[in-house]
C-alpha positions as CSV (number, residue, x, y, z in Angstrom):
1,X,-9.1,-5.3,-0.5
2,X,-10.1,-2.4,2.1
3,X,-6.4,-0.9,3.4
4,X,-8.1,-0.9,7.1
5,X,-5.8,-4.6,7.0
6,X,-2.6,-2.7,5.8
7,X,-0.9,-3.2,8.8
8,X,-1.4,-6.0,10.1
9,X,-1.1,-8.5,7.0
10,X,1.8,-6.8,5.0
11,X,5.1,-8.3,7.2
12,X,4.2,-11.7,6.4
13,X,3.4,-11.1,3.1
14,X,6.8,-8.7,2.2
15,X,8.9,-8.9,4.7
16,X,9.6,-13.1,4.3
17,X,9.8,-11.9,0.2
18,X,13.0,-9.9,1.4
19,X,14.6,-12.4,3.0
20,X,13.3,-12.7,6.2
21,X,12.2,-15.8,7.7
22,X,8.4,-15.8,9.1
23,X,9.0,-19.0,11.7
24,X,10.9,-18.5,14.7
25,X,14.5,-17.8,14.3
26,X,15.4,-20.6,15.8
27,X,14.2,-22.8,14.1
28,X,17.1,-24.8,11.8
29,X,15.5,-24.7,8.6
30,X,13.1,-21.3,8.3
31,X,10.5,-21.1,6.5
32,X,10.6,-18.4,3.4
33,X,8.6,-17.1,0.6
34,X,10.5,-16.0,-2.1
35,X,9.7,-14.3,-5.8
36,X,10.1,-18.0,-6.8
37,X,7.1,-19.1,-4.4
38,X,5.2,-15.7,-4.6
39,X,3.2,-13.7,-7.1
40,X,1.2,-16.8,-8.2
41,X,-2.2,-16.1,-7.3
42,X,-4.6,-12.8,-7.3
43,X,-4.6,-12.8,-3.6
44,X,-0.7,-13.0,-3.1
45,X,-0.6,-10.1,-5.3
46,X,-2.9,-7.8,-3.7
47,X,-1.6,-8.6,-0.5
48,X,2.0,-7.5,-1.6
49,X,0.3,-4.7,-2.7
50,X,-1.1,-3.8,0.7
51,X,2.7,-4.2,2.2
52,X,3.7,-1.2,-0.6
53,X,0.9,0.9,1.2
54,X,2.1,0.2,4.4
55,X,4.6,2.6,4.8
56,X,2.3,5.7,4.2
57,X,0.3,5.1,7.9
58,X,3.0,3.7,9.5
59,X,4.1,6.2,13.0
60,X,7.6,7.5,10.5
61,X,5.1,8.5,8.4
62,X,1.3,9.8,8.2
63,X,0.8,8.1,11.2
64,X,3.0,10.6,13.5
65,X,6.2,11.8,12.7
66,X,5.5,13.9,9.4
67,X,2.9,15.9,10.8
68,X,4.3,16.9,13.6
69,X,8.1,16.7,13.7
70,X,9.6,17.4,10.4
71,X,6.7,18.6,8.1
72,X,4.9,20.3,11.0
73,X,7.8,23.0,11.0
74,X,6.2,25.8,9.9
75,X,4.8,29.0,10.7
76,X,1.5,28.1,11.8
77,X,2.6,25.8,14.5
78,X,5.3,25.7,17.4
79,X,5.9,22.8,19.5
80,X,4.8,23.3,23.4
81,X,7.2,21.8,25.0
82,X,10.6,23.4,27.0
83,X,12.3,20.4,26.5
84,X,12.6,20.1,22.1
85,X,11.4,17.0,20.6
86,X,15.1,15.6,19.6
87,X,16.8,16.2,16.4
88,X,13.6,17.6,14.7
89,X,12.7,20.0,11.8
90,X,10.0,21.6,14.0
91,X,11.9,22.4,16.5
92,X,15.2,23.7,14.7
93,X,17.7,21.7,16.0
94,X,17.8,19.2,13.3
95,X,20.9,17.5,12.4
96,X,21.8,13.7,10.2
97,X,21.6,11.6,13.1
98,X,17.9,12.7,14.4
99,X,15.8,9.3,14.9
100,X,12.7,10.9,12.8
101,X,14.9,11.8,9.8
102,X,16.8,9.2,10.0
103,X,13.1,6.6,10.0
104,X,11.3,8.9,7.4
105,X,14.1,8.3,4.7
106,X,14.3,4.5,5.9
107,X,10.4,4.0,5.4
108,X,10.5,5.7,1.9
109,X,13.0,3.7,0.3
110,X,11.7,0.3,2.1
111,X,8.1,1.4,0.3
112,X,9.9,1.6,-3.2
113,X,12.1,-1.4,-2.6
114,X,8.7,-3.1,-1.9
115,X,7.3,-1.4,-4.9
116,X,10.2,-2.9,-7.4
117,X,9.6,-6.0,-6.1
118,X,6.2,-6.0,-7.0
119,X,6.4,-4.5,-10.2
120,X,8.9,-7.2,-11.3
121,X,7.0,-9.9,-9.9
122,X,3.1,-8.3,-10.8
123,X,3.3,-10.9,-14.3
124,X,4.7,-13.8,-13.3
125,X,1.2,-15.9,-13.6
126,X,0.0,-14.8,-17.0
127,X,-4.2,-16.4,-15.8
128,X,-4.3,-14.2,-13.7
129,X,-6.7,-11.6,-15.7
130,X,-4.9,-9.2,-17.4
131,X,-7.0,-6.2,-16.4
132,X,-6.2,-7.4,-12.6
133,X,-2.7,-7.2,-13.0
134,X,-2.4,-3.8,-15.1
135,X,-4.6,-1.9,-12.1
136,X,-2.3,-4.0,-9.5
137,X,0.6,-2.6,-11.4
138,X,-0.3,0.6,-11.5
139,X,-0.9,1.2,-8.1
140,X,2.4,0.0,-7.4
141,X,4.2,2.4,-9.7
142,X,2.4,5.3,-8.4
143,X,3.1,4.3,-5.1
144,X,7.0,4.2,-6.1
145,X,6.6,7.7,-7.5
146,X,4.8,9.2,-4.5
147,X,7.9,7.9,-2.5
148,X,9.8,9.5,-4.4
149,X,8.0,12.8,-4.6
150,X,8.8,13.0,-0.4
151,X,12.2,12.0,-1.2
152,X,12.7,15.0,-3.4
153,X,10.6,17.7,-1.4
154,X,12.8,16.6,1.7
155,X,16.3,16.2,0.2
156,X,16.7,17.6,-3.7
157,X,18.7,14.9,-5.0
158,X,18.4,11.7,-4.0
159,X,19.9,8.2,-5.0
160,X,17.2,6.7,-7.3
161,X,16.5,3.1,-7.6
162,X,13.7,1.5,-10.2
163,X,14.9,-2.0,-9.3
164,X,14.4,-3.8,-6.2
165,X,17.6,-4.4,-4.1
166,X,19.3,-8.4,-4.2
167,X,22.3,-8.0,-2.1
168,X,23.3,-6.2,0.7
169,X,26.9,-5.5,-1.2
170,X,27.1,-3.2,-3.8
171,X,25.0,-0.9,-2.4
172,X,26.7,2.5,-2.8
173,X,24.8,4.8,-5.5
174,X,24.8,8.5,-6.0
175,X,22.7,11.0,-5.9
176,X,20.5,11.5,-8.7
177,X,20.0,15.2,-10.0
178,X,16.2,16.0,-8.8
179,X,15.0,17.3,-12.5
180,X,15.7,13.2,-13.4
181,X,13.9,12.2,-10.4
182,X,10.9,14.4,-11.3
183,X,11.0,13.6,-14.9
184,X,10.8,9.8,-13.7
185,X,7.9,9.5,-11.2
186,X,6.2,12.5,-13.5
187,X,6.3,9.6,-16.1
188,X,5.3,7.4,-13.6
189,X,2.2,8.8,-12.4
190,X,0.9,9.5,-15.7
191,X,1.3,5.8,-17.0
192,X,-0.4,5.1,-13.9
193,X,-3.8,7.1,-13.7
194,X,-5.5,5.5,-16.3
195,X,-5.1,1.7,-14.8
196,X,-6.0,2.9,-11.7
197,X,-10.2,2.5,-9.8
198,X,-12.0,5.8,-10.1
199,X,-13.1,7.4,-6.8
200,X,-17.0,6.3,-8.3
201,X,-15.4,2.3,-7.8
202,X,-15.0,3.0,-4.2
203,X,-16.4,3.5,-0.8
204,X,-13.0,3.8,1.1
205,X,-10.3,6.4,0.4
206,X,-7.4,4.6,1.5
207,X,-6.3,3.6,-1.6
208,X,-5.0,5.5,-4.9
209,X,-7.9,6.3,-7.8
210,X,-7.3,8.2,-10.8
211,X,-8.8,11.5,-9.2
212,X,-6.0,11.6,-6.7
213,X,-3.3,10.3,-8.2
214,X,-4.2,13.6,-11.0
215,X,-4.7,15.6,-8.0
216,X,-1.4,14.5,-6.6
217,X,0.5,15.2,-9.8
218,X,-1.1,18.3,-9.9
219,X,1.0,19.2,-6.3
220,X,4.1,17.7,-7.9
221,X,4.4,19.7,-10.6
222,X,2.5,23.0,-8.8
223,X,6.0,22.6,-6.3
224,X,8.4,21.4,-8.9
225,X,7.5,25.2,-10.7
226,X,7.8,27.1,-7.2
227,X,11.3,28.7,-6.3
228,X,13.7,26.1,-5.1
229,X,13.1,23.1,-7.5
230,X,12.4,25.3,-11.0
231,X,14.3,24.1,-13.6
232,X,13.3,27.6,-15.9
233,X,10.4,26.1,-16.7
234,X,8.0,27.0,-14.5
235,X,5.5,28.1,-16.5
236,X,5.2,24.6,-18.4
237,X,4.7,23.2,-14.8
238,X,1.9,25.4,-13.6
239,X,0.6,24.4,-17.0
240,X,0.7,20.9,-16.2
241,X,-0.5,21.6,-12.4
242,X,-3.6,23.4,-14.1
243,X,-4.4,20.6,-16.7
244,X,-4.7,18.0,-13.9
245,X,-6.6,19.6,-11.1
246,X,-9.2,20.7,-13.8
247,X,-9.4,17.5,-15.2
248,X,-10.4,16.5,-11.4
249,X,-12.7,19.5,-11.0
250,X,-14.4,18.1,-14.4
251,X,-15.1,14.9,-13.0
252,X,-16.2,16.3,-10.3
253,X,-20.5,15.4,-11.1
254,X,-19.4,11.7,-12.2
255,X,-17.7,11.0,-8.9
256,X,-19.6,13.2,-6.7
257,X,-17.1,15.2,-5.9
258,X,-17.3,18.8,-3.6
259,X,-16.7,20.5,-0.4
260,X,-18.8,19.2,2.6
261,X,-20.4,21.2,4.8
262,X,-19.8,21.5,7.7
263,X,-16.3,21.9,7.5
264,X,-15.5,20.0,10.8
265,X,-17.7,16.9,9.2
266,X,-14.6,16.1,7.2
267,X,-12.7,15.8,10.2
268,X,-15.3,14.0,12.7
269,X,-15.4,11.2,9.7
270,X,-11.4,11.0,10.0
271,X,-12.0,10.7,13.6
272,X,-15.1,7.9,13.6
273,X,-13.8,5.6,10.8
274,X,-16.4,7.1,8.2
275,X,-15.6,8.0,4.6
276,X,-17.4,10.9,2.9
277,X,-20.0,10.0,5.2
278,X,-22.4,12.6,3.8
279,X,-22.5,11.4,0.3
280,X,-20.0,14.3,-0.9
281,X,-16.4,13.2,-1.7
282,X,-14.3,15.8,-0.7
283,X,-11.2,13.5,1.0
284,X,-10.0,11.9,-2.4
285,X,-7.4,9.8,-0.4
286,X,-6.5,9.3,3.3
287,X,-3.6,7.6,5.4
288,X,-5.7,4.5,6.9
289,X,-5.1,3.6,10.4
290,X,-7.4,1.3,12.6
291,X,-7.6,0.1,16.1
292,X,-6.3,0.8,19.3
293,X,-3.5,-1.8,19.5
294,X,-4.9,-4.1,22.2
295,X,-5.6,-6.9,19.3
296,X,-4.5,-8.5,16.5
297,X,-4.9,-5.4,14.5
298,X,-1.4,-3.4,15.3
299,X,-2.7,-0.8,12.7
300,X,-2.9,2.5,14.9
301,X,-1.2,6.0,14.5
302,X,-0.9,8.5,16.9
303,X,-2.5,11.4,15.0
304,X,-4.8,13.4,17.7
305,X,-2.8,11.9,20.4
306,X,1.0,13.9,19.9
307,X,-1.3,16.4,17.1
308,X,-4.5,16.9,19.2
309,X,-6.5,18.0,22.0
310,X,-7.8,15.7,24.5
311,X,-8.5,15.1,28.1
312,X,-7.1,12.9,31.2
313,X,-5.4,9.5,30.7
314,X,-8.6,7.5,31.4
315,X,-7.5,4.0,29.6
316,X,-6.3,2.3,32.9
317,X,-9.5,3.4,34.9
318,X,-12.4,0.2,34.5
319,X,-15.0,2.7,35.0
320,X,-14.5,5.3,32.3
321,X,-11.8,2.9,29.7
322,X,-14.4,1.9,27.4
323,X,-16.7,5.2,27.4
324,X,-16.1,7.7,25.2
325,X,-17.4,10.9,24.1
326,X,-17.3,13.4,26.1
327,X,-16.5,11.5,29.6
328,X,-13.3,10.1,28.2
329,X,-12.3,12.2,25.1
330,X,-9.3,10.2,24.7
331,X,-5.3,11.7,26.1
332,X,-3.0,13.9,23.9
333,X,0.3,15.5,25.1
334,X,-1.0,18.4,23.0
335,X,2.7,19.2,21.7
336,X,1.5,21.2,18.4
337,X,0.5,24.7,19.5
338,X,-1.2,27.1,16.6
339,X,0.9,29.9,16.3
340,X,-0.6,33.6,17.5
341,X,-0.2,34.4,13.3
342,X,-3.1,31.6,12.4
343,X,-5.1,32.8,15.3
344,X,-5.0,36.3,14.3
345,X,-5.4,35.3,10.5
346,X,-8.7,33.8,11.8
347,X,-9.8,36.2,13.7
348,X,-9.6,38.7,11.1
349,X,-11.6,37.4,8.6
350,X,-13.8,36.4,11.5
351,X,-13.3,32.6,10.2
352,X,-14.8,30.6,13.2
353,X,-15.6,27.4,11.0
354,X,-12.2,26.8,10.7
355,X,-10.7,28.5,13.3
356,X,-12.7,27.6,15.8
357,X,-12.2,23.7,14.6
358,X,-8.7,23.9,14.3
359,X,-7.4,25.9,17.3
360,X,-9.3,24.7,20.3
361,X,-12.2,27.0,21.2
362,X,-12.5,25.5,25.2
363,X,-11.0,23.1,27.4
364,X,-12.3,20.4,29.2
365,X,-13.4,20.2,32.6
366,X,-12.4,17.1,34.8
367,X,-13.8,16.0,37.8
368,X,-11.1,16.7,40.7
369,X,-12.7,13.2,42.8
370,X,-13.3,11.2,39.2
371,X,-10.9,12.4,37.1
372,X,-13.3,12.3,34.2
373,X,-14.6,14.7,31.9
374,X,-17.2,16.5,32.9
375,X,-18.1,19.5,30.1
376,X,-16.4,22.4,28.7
377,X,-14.6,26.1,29.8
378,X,-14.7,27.7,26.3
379,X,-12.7,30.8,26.1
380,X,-14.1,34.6,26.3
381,X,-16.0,34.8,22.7
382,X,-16.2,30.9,21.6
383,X,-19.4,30.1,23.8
384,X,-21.9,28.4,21.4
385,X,-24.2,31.0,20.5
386,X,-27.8,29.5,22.7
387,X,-25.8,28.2,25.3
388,X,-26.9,28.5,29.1
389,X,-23.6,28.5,31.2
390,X,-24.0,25.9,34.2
391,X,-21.0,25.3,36.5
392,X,-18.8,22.0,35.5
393,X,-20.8,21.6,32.7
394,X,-20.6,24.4,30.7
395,X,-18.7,27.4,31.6
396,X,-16.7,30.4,30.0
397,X,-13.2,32.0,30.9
398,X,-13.2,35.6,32.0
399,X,-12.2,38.2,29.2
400,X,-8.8,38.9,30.6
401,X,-7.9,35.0,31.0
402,X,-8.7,34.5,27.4
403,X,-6.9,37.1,26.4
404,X,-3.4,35.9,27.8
405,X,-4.2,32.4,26.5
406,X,-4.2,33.0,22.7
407,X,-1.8,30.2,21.6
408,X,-3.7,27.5,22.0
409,X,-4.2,23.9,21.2
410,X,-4.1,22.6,17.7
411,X,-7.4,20.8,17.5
412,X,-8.0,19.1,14.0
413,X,-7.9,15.9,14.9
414,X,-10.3,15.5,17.8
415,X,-9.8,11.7,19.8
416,X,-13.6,12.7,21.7
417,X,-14.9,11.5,18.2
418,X,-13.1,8.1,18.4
419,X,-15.4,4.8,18.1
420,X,-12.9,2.1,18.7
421,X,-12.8,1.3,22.7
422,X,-11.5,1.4,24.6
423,X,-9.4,4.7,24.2
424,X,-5.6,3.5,24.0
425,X,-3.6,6.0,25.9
426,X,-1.1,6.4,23.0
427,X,-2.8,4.9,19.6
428,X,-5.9,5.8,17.5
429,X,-7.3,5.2,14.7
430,X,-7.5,8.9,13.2
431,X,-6.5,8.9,9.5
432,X,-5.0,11.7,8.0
433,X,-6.4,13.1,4.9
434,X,-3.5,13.4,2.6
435,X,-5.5,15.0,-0.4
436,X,-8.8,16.9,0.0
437,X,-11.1,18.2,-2.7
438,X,-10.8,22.0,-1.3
439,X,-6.9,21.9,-2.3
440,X,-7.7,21.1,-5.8
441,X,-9.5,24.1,-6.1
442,X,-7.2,26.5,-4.2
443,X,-4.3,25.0,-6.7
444,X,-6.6,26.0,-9.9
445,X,-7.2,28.9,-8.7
446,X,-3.2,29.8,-7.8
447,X,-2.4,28.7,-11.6
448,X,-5.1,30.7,-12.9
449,X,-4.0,33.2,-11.4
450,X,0.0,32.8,-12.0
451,X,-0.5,31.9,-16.2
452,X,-2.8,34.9,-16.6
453,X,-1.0,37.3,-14.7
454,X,-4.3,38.3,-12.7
455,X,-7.4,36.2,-11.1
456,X,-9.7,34.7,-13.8
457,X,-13.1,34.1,-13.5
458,X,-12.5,30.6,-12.6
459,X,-9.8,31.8,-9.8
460,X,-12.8,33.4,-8.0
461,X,-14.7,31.0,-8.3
462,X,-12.4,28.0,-6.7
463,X,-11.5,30.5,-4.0
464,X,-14.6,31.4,-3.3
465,X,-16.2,28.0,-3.3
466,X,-13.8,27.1,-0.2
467,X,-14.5,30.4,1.3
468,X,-18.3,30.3,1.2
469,X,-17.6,27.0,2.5
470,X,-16.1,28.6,5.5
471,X,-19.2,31.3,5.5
472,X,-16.8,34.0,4.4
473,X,-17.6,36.6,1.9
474,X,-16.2,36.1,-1.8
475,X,-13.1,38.3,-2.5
476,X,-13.9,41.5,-3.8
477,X,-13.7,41.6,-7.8
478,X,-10.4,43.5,-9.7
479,X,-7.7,42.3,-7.1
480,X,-4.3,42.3,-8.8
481,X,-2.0,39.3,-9.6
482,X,-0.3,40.3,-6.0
483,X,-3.4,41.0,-4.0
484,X,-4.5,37.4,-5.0
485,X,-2.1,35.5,-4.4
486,X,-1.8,37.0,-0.9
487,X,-5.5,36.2,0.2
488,X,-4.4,33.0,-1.3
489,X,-1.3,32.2,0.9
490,X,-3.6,33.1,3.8
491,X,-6.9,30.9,2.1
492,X,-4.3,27.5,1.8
493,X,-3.0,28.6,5.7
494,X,-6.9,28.9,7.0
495,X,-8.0,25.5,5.2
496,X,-4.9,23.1,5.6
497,X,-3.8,24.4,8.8
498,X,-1.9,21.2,10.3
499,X,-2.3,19.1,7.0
500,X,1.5,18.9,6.2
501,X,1.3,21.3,3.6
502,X,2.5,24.9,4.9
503,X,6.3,24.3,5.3
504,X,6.0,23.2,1.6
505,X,4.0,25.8,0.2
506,X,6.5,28.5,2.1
507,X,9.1,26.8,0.1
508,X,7.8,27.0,-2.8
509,X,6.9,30.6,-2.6
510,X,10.5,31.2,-1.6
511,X,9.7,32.6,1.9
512,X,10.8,29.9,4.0
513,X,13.3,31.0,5.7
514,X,12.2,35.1,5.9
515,X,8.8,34.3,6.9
516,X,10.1,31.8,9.7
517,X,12.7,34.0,10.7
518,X,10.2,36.7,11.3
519,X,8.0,34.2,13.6
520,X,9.7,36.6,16.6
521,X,7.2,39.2,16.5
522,X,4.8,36.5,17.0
523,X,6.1,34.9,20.1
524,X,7.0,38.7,22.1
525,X,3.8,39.9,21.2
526,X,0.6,40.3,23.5
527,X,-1.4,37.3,24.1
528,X,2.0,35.3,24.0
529,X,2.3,33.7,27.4
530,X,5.1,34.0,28.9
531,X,6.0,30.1,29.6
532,X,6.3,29.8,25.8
533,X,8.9,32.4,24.9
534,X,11.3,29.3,24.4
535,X,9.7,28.6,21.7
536,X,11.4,31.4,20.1
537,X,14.7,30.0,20.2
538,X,12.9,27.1,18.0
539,X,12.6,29.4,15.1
540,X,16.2,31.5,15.8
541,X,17.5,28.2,15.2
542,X,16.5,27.4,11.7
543,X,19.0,28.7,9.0
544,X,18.9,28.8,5.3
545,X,19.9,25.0,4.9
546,X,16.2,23.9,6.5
547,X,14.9,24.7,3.0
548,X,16.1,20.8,2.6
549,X,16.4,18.0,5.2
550,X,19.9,16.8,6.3
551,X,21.1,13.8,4.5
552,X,20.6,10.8,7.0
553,X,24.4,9.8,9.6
554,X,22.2,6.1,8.5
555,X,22.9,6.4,4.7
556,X,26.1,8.4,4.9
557,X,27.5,5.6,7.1
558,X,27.1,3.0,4.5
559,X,26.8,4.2,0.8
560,X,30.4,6.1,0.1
561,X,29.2,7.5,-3.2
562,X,26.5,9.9,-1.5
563,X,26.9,13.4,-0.2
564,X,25.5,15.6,2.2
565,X,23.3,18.6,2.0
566,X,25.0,22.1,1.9
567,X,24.9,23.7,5.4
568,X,24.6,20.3,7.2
């Protein structure tokens, strides 16, 4: 079962299962699956299974909204636009009622409904293998967990459910305290990993193996020890977070494992439906999206089309709709911006692997009569070294331009290196790599560091590893506990920049709200232009409450036992 069908297969196969008829409404007598008339063959069960998957590339999801609007609000990113997405974490005016709040909390409690329902249903025909069933079932309670895990980084407390809802009365439910819900999809993931394929069984990522699901409990428990969700034992969770990356890192010769090189080749794969396309398995497990939308196959996101960098709306033009490439490198409204702070962070370490892959080194060139693309303007500094400038082909901005243009374009997810044609306007088939090899050696190497009260030996040498990926020098030897962990902060920045990970890493280093309160000398700074100063009124807007999401008008407008956030 490749997850490339995810989309497109799971409403008939869960949505009839939860009571909703798959003729035509209507018609007097609808058709409907039930559990009764479900589960019964290997096939029915897998396919249920891709329906509990479907949430994670769906557009509330990996597939758009995180990313951008309510993960995406961090200090490495601002959102170009005058006029604020609505209601959204990145751009501080969040409140209950905003649409992408209000979806995200929807999608994660219809993927563990699905998940109950599976995991109640997973035995129901016994000749089905048992060995078949077991890995089915763990997949679905992993799944569960990792629903829950958002659920908890997002709101703290949350209502929990492990069964799978029959009625629309008697919903009300109360919040759960988080330390229970940790303790539960803790439990969960563990009983999990050892039913689950090995990376080694696969030649897709789109589905959970035991090297990601260990790598993904290691994140759990690295942010259930950070400030905000500490229980006192933080310790015993770094513990934990250590024990489970290793055990990753140690498998890392049986499943091929490592960090590819070039970094940009991880992201070009995301880009041209490849998976570890050099050999080396460094994205352990990706949100899968396909197509463009014009078929059968309604599977696409929107990832390097709201988060990327691309050229002119080409997909209504007959000449250029089904080129790609350069010509027609696909449309983005470009409305993630890399902060000045990532810039400069690159800069100083003179990171242009990274930098120059994340944060657009150039633009494109158009033709004023054809409207396609005809080359690149790179900015002062970021010409290829070898390269010969020739007018509307290849050219370079002046110095003093370049210099007044230093926020730029957030540029990981590139739609130039799409394959599916022809270019939707809107939709691609990017996935998004939702756990890489490079952070389970950065989250070694932050425990090491954290348990021993100083950088071990095996510190460096995870941090190091991703640096010499990046062609940077290793950090020097003798740093203190301090000194570390800052080049580390700036190390997980530099790698995940636009990955969803920065707002929660600030959160669990308790700097959240200081560090995004101080994004003001970053916006009135030189090299700011001046058309984005309102993007300072973005940050001045987010107060001590943003450390958690509001609590959704949706639930609080029909479950009477639930409560709302402080500060919302």
């Amino acid at each position: 079962m490749k997850l490339k069908h995810i989309k497109y297969i799971s409403l008939a196969a869960c949505t009839a299962i939860m009571g909703t008829a798959c003729s035509d409404f209507l018609e007097k007598e609808p058709r409907l699956s039930t559990t009764e008339t479900y589960f019964k063959s290997e096939s029915e069960l897998n396919t249920f299974l891709t329906g509990v998957y479907s949430p994670i590339m769906q557009e509330h999801f990996y597939g758009n909204n995180y990313p951008l609007y309510l993960a995406g609000g961090d200090d490495l990113t601002f959102y170009q636009r005058s006029n604020p997405a609505a209601e959204t974490m990145i751009c501080g005016n969040a409140n209950s009622s905003g649409t992408e709040i209000q979806k995200f909390w929807a999608i994660l409690y219809d993927g563990i409904n699905r998940a109950n329902l599976l995991l109640e249903n997973v035995n129901r025909n016994e000749e089905i293998t048992l060995s078949t069933r077991q890995r089915i079932e763990a997949e679905a309670l992993f799944l569960r967990a990792f629903y829950y895990f958002h659920l908890v980084q997002c709101w703290g407390d949350v209502p929990m459910r492990l069964e799978s809802v029959k009625s629309a009365y008697g919903l009300d439910i109360e919040r759960t305290d988080k330390q229970v819900v940790y303790d539960q999809l803790i439990s969960d993931m563990q009983t999990a990993i050892p039913k689950l394929y090995s990376l080694a069984d696969l030649d897709y990522t789109g589905r959970i193996t035991r090297e990601a699901a260990k790598g993904i409990l290691a994140r759990v428990y690295m942010f259930r020890a950070g400030a905000r969700d500490t229980d006192g034992n933080s310790r015993e969770y770094y513990e934990a977070a250590l024990k489970w990356a290793k055990e990753v890192k140690d498998s890392a010769s049986v499943a091929n494992l490592g960090l590819v090189k070039p970094y940009n080749r991880v992201f070009k794969d995301l880009c041209e439906d490849l998976y570890n396309s050099t050999g080396v398995k460094e994205s352990l497990w990706e949100a899968e999206e396909a197509g463009n939308r014009t078929s059968v196959e309604q599977a696409a996101g929107r990832l390097g089309n709201t988060l990327g960098f691309g050229g002119p709306d080409l997909s209504s033009s007959e000449e250029y709709m089904n080129l790609g490439g350069l010509t027609n490198p696909g449309y983005s409204y470009k409305f993630a911006y890399a902060s000045l702070k990532l810039y400069e962070m690159y800069e100083a370490e003179g990171d242009t692997a990274r930098g120059d892959w994340n944060i657009t080194p150039f633009e494109y060139i158009v033709s004023s009569t054809t409207g396609a693309v005809t080359g690149r303007r790179y900015y002062y500094g970021k010409l290829p070294e070898g390269s010969v400038i020739q007018t509307g082909i290849l050219e370079e901005q002046t110095e003093a331009t370049s210099k007044n243009n230093k926020t730029r374009c957030a540029a990981k997810y590139r739609r130039e290196y799409e394959k599916v044609l022809p270019k939707h306007k809107n939709y691609t088939p990017i996935n998004f790599p939702i756990l890489r090899y490079s952070d389970i050696l950065l989250m070694i190497a932050e425990a090491e560091n954290e348990l021993n009260g100083a950088p071990t030996a095996l510190a460096y040498e995870c941090i190091n590893a991703v640096r010499e990926r990046a062609d940077l020098e290793a950090l020097p030897a003798g740093l203190s506990k301090d000194e570390f962990l800052a080049k580390l902060k700036n190390e997980r920045a530099m790698e995940f920049a636009f990955e969803a990970l920065r707002r929660w890493d600030l959160i669990r280093w308790g700097e959240f709200y200081t560090t995004i309160k101080g994004m003001n000398e970053y916006i009135y700074k030189e090299g700011w232009g001046s058309n984005y100063t309102y993007a300072a009124d973005y940050y001045n807007g987010v107060s001590e409450a943003y450390v958690y999401f509001p609590i959704p008008t949706s639930e609080l407008s029909v479950n009477n036992k639930i409560t709302q956030n402080p500060g919302w």
